[in-house]
N, C-alpha and C positions, 0 to 999 in steps of 0.2 A: 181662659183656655176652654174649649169648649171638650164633650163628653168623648168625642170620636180622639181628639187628641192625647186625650189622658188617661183610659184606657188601656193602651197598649203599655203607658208607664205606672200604671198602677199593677195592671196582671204582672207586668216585670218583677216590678219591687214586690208582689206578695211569692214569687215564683223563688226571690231571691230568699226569700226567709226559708227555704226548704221543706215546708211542710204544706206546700198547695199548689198542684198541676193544673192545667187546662187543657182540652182535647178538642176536635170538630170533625166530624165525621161528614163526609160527601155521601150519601146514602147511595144518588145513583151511579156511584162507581166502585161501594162500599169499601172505602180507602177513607182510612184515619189519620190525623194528626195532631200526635200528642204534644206538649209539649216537653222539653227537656225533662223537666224532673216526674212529670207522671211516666214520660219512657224510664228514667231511670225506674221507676215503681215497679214496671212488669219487665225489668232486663232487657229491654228491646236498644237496639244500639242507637247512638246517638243521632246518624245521619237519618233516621227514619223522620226525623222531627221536621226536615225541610221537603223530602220525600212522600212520607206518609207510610204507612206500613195497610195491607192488608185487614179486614175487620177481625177472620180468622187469629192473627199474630197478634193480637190486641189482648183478644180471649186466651190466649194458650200463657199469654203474663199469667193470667187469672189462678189460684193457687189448687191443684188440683180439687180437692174438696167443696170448693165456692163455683169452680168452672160451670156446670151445667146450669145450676143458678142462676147466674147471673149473664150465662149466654143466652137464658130463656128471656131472662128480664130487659138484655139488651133487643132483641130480635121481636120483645114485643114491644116497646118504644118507639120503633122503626116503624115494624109494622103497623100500628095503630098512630102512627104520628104522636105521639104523645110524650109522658115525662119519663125518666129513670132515675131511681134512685137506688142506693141497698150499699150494703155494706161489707166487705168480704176480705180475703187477704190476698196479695198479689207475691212475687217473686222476683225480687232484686237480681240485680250484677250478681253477687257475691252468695247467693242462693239465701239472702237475706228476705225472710217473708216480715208484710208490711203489713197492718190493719189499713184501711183506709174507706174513706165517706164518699161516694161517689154522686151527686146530682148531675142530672142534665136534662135540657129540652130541643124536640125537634121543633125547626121551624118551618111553616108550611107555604105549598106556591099559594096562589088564589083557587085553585079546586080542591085545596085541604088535601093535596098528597105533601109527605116530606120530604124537604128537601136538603137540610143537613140537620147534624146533632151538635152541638154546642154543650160544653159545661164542665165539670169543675172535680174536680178530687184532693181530698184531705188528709192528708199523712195523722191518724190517730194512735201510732206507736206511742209520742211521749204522755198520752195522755192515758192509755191503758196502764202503763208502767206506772202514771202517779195513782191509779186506781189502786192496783197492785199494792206498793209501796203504801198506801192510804189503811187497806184492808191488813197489812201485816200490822203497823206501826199506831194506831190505832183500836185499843181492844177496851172494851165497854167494861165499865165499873160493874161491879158485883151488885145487882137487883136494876141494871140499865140495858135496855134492848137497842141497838141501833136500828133505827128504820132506815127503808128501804133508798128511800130519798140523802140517804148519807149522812156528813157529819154535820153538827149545826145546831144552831136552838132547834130547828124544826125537827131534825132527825134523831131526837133523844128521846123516849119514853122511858120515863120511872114506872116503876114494878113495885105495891105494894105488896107483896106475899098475902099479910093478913087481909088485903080486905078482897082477894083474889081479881083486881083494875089494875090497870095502867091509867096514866097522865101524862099528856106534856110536860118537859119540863117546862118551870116554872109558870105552870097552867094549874 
């Protein structure tokens, strides 16, 4: 099976797990097409997905806070033909706000102007909540500091008082 074929059934099957959209953006018509569940991300209706919606309608998913952000981020990718990336929250159906990881890249004619944007979005809700859940349910023993890097051999220092150092554990 070659790559063009499998493709379309692989973005399916990760689209189906629900936690990973796909988009492409036409620059020179600036009209978007997300797919299904990245629409579901910024509440945009469903028929937009064979339509395409608008760049503006794209942006205004974008959770008022992150909006100007991430419009600037997008509108420089474009412009400079280049990549996007950032992180921000968007607004469900249900006025459900979503964390989510956005990459993409433009692709260019042969005189390096762009010509669409392509890429990917990450539903990171269940993974903030295990964070969450991690930092309640997890609380360091009296003289152990969790670093920064989290839970783990790496992320343990012991605390001798008296000799006022830390060490790894079992360093």
């Amino acid at each position: 099976m070659s790559l063009a074929q499998l493709t379309p059934k692989l973005l399916s099957s990760l689209e189906t797990s629900g936690c990973l959209g796909t988009w492409e953006t036409d620059l020179a018509n600036g009209i978007v097409y997300p797919s299904k569940r990245f629409a579901q991300f910024l509440g945009l209706p469903t028929h937009c997905v064979a339509e395409g919606v608008p760049l503006s309608a794209l942006v205004e998913g974008v959770h008022e806070a992150d909006r100007e952000r991430v419009g600037a981020l997008v509108h420089e990718a474009h412009l400079t033909a280049g990549h996007f990336e950032a992180e921000f929250r968007t607004l469900g159906h249900s006025g459900l706000t979503h964390w989510v990881a956005a990459r993409g890249q433009v692709e260019k004619d042969d005189q390096g102007q762009g010509l669409r944007c392509r890429g990917i979005v990450i539903d990171l809700n269940g993974m903030r909540r295990l964070a969450v859940v991690t930092q309640k349910v997890v609380q360091p023993l009296p003289g152990c500091l969790l670093a920064e890097g989290g839970v783990g051999s790496a992320g343990v220092v012991v605390v001798d008082p008296g000799s006022h150092g830390s060490r790894p554990l079992g360093g």
